[in-house]
N, C-alpha and C positions, 0 to 999 in steps of 0.2 A: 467531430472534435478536431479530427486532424488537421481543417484547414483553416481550424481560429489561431493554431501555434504561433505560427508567425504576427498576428495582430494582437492576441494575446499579452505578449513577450513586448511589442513594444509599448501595452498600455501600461503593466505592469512595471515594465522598466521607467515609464514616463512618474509613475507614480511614486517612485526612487524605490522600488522592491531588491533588497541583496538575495532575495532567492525564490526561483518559480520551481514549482513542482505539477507536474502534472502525472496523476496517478490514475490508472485507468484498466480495463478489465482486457486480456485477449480473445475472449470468449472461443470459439470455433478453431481459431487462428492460434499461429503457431506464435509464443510470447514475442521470439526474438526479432519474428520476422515485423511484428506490429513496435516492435521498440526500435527497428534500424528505420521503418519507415516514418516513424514519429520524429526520429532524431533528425531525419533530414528533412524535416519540416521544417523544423527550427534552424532560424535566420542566426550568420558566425559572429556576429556583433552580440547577441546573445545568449550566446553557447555558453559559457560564462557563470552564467546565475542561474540555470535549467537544472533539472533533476527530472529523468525522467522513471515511474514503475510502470510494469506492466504488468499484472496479475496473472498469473498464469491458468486463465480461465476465468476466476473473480476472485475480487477482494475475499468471498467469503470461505472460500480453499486456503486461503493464507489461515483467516480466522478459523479454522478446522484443521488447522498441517497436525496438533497433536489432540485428534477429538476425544481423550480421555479425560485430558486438562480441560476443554471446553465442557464438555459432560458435566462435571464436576464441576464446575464455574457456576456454569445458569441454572446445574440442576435437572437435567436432560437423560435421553436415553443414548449411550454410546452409538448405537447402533445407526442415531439420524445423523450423525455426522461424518461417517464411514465415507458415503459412496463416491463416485465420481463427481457428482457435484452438489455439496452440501446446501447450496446455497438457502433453498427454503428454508431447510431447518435450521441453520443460523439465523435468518432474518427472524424467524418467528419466536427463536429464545433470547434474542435482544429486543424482542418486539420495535419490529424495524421493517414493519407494515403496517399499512393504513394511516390514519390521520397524528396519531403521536408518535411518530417515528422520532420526532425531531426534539423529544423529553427523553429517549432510551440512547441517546449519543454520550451521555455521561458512564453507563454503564459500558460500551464497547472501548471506551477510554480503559477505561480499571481492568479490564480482562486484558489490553493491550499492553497495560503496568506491569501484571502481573504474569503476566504470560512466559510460556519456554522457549525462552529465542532460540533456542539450539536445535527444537526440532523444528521452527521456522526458518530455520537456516537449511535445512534439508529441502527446501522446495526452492530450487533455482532461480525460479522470479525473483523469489524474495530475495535470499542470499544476494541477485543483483540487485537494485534496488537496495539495497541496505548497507552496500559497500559503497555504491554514491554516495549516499547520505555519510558516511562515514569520511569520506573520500573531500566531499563540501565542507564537513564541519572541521576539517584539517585548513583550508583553503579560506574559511572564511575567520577563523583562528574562532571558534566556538570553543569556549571555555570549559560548558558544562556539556559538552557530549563523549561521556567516557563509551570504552570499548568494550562493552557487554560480551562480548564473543569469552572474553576471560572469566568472565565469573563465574 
């Protein structure tokens, strides 16, 4: 993915896009290091409209930061979303394997509505990655992006 950034950003940009995001997992790697090297992928004419995440391991650690809330949610047992990497068992209680993954996207929306940003905000990926967006929706005068951090 690294080395589409730069081609990426100018199709995108071609295409009048006011904002690129690219959100992606660190897996093994250490978050920061995989997001200073993402950032300097990306070309300074487009630095601009970019937002870069990096999961800190993957998306589905974000989706597990409070696995009691998630437990509760799908219905699960607390104990599958514990460990160091949730991932299976998030994917398998959003049903977000195999051939319908792409019908259970409505559902990881509604957990993400509903969700407790504050112990998401405990996991530094995110916490970055949230403060961009926060940081864009200042920059691009976004009306409707209020500051969750206070509720």
């Amino acid at each position: 993915m690294r080395s589409q950034i730069a081609s990426e950003c100018r199709v995108l940009a071609a295409k009048g896009a006011h904002l690129i995001v690219f959100l992606r997992d660190a897996n093994d790697e250490n978050w920061r290091e995989v997001l200073r090297q993402d950032e300097a992928k990306c070309p300074g004419e487009y630095r601009h409209l970019v937002i870069f995440g990096v999961c800190d391991r993957n998306a589905e650690c974000w989706l597990a930061a409070a696995p009691g809330h998630l437990a509760c949610h799908v219905g699960g047992n607390l104990g599958d979303f514990t460990g160091a990497d949730p991932s299976p068992a998030v994917k398998r209680a959003f049903g977000l394997v195999g051939f319908s993954k792409s019908q259970q996207e409505p559902r990881v929306a509604q957990y993400v509505k509903s969700g407790p940003l504050d112990r998401w905000l405990n996991n530094k990926s995110f916490e970055h990655f949230y403060e961009q967006v926060r940081q864009k929706s200042k920059e691009i005068e976004c009306p409707n992006m209020e500051n969750l951090r206070n509720i």
